[in-house]
C-alpha positions, 0 to 999 in steps of 0.5 A: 500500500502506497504512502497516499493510500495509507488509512490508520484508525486510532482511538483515544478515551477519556472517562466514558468518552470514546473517539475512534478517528480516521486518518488520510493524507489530505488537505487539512480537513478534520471533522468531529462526528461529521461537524468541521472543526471550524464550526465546533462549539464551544469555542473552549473545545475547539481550541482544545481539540486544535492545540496539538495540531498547532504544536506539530505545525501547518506541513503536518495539519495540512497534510492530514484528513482526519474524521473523528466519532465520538460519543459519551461523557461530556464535551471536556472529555469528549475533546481529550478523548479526540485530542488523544485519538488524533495524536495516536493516529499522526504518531503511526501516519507521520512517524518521526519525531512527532512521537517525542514533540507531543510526550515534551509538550503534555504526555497526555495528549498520548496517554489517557488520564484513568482517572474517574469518579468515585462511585457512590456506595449504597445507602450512603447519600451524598460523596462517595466516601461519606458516611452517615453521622451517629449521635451516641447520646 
């Protein structure tokens, strides 16, 4: 398979968000659940979702297309989630030094943060690791 034939499909998670993103060669076009990333809002998110593209440079992000689906969570860890599923897919399309860019830059543009909530226990309302108070009077 030729160089501009090449298709590499990644994915990233953050939570209970999921992102599967295809990457191409192309002209620059990247589309989050078939919406251009221009028109993405809010504004916060597309920054967030671009950040590591403007890091690598126009030659690689004009280079690739990219189409992202994503789904659960809510839209921060909807964003990390397709910000991790589009670094892994450069780092096996572009090669090179992308790799040792993005670790240098923020190590969890490549892997994902496990952190998750604590779920609540039953019969104990409120945080997680709250209990009910007793009086022994």
């Amino acid at each position: 398979m030729s160089k501009k034939e090449q298709i590499i499909q990644a994915a990233g998670k953050r939570k209970t968000a999921i992102a599967r993103a295809t990457l191409r060669p192309g002209k620059g076009i990247i589309r989050v659940n078939k919406i251009p990333i221009d028109k993405l809002n809010p504004k916060v998110v597309r920054h967030r979702i671009m950040e590591p593209l403007l890091l690598l440079g126009d030659d690689i992000r004009l280079s690739v297309d990219a189409d992202v689906l994503v789904a659960g969570g809510g839209i921060t860890c909807q964003a990390d989630a397709v910000r991790i599923a589009l670094c892994r897919g450069l780092c096996k399309l572009v090669g090179g030094s992308v790799r040792e860019t993005l670790v240098a830059y923020d190590r969890t543009l490549l892997v994902a943060d496990t952190r998750v909530k604590e779920k609540s226990k039953p019969n104990c309302h409120g945080m997680a690791r709250s209990k009910r108070q007793k009086s022994y009077r």
